[in-house]
C-alpha positions, 0 to 999 in steps of 0.5 A, a space after each residue: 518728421 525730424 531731419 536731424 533727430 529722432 521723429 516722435 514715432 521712432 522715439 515711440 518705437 524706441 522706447 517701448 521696444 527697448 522696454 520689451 526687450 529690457 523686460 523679457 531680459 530681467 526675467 532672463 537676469 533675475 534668477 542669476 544672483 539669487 538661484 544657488 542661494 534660494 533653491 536650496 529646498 528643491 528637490 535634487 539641488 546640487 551646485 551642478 544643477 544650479 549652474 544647468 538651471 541658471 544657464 539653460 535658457 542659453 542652449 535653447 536661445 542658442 538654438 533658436 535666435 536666427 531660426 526664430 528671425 528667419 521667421 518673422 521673415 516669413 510669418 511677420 515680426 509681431 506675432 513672433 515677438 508676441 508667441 515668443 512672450 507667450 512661451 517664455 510666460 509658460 516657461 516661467 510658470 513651469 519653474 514657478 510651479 516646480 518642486 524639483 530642480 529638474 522642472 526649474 530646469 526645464 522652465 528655463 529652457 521653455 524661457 529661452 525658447 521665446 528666442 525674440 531678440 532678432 525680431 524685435 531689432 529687426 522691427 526696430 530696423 523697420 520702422 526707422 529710418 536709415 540715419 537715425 537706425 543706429 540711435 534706435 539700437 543703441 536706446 535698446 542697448 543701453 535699455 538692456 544695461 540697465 535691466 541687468 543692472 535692475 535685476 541685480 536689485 530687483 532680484 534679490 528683494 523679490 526673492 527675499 520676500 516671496 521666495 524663488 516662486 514668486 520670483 518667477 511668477 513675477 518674470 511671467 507678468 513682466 512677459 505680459 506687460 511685454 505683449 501689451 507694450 508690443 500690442 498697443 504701443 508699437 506701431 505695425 510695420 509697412 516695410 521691411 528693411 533689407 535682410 541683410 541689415 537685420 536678420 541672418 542669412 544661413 548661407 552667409 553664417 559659415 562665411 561669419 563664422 571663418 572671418 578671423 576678426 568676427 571670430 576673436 570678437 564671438 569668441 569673446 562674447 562667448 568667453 564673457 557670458 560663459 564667465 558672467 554665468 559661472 561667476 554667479 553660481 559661485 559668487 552668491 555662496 561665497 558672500 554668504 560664506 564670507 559674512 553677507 547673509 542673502 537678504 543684503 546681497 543687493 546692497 552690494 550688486 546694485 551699487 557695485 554695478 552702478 560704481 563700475 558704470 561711472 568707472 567705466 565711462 573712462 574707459 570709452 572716452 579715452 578709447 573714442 577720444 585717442 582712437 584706441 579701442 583695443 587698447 581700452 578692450 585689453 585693459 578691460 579685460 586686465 580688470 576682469 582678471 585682477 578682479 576674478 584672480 581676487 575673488 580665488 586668493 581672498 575667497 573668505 574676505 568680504 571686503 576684497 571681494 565687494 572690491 573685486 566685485 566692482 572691478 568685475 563689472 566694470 571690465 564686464 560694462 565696457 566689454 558688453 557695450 564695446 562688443 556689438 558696435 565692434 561687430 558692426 565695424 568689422 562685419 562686411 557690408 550687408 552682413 550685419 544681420 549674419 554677423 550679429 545672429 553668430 554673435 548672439 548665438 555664441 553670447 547665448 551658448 555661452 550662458 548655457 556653457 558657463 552655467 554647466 562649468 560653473 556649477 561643475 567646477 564649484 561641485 568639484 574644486 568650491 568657489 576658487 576653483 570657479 573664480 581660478 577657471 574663470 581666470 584662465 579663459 579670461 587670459 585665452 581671450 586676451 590672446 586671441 586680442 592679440 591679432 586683433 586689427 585696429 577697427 576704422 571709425 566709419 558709419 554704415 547707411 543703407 538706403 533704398 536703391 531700385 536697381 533693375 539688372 546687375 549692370 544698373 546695381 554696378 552703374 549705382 555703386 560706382 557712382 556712390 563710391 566717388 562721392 565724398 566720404 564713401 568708403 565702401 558701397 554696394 548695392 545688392 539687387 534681391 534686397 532693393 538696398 545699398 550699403 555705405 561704409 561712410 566717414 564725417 565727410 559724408 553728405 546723405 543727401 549726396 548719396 539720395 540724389 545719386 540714386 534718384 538720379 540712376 533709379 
């Protein structure tokens, strides 16, 4: 096994994981830039009912992602993941087969029942090794970038050939080869990692939820998805408006979406190298507001708009990726899984939340008035960075720990807490682990042999 990299089967476990999920989230994705546009022959279509369609599956994702964690506490990661894959299959045919806007609706709600998120990164935890874990997560992450990215091009071809049916059909086939991926490539776990790790604790969500730095950042992700959702109710229709007929509409999304990704790559790099990720967070979020403040003055003028779209997604990019590991930074030891099913919670409802004001508002006050609403929340979140702490570059370990009595735990976290490089260390019974708040200093092998020393 590799010491220094990943094992070939954490790269196994990696890869097809990350496809799973990247999978699953295009058929999430795809209907986003192309619903208000192709829809339109459903019976009862309404703009207000496309932002309910587009944004559905958030409520029911909302509702479902810790439950649905817990669960696979209980009853084993695979066969959630797979019964997840099932129901969103059933969901997508349910909207593939409707006639009415009110039966799209409620595939998309079936969709975001197959709520897997929390299970497949607690399977990815399970079947990686502590120091390579964060490798793992951030393969996955990077995967679901690159969906969304896929989606936006994917999305409007399929569409333009086989019609919004098709589009769903095609969702419902992704979730297959999802459950093949899941059957015959990843491997059956023989452990779990500590719960605290990866999924929620209900008696810790209210102590997650009252953090005022974890709070600033599930805000955000509820603000961002809420705008992301609103924006593509109405962006689609406006491009039309402005002179981009439907079957070009991905020759403005993809390559927009890949521009803002090398845009934003300085961004982060500035913001690792000089150690000032809430400046970059500001700018970012500057970006979103030029670009939505452009698309409500120049609602009519195709070229502004394909620029305003560009900056749209690159403050999206870096806001999206910059968001979790900041979670991870501020989260108190041992309460990642807590902190990360608040956080995919808020990212959900806020989905569901954007698509209700998008559709609403462009019903009321047309497409401006949703790129101005839009505004006004992006500013709410730049308020709320203001209080916002600078996060201390530091790396989280957890490692087995065999503690016999509360004594013993305490005898362990001291000893780990004098060891060079150890910024935090606790070591939590119930769960068999210690958790490390850690710097560059940091010796892992220090750390095994205390508790092998102490055990």
């Amino acid at each position: 096994m590799a010491k220094n990299g990943l094992s070939g089967i954490e790269k196994k476990v990696a890869f097809s994981l990350a496809s799973v999920f990247g999978l699953r989230m295009m058929g999430l994705f795809m209907i986003m830039p192309v619903f208000a546009l192709y829809g339109q022959h459903l019976e009862g279509f309404s703009p207000l009912w496309v932002g309910i369609a587009i944004g559905a599956y958030g409520l029911t994702q909302a509702c479902l992602q810790i439950p649905m964690g817990m669960l696979s506490d209980k009853y084993g990661r695979k066969p959630i993941i797979l019964g997840g894959l099932v129901i969103f299959a059933i969901g997508s045919i349910v909207a593939a087969m409707s006639d009415h806007i009110y039966g799209v609706v409620l595939g998309r709600a079936l969709q975001g029942m197959g709520a897997i998120a929390a299970a497949v990164l607690a399977l990815a935890a399970d079947l990686t090794r502590d120091e390579q874990r964060t490798k793992v997560m951030a393969i996955i992450g990077m995967c679901i970038g690159f969906s969304f990215a896929l989606s936006l091009l994917a999305g409007p071809i399929v569409a333009q050939y086989a019609g919004l049916e098709g589009l769903f059909f095609l969702t419902a086939i992704l979730a297959v080869l999802g459950m093949v991926i899941v059957q015959v490539l990843v491997p059956n776990p023989v452990s779990q990692a500590p719960k605290g790790d990866t999924v929620a604790t209900p008696t810790k969500l209210k102590r997650m939820l009252m953090d005022p730095q974890l709070f600033r950042l599930d805000a955000g992700i509820f603000i961002l998805h809420l705008v992301l959702t609103a924006v593509f109710v109405a962006l689609p229709l406006d491009l039309v408006d402005a002179g981009l007929v439907k079957e070009k509409h991905w020759m403005l999304y993809f390559p927009a979406f890949v521009g803002a990704f090398f845009l934003m790559v300085p961004l982060i790099i500035i913001g690792v190298k000089r150690n000032n990720t809430k400046t970059m967070f500001q700018i970012s979020l500057l970006i979103m507001m030029l670009s939505l403040a452009a698309m409500g003055i120049y609602a009519d003028n195709l070229w502004v708009l394909s620029g305003a779209v560009v900056l749209f997604f690159t403050g999206f990019n870096y806001l999206e990726a910059s968001l979790p590991s900041l979670i991870a930074k501020f989260c108190p030891m041992g309460d990642k899984g807590s902190a990360m099913g608040v956080y995919s919670t808020s990212q959900f409802l806020g989905a569901f939340c954007g698509g209700m004001l998008g559709g609403g508002a462009y019903q009321l006050v047309g497409a401006s008035g949703v790129f101005y609403v839009a505004l006004a929340l992006m500013f709410v979140w730049l308020l709320l960075t203001i209080g916002m702490e600078k996060p201390v570059l530091l790396k989280s370990y957890t490692l087995e720990a065999e503690a016999k009595d509360r004594n013993h735990a305490q005898d362990m976290a001291t000893q780990l807490s004098q060891l060079t490089g150890v910024a935090e260390a606790i070591v939590v019974i119930e769960e068999k682990a210690a958790y490390l708040k850690v710097d560059d200093q940091f010796d892992l092998r220090e750390a095994r042999a205390v508790l092998g020393s102490v055990s």
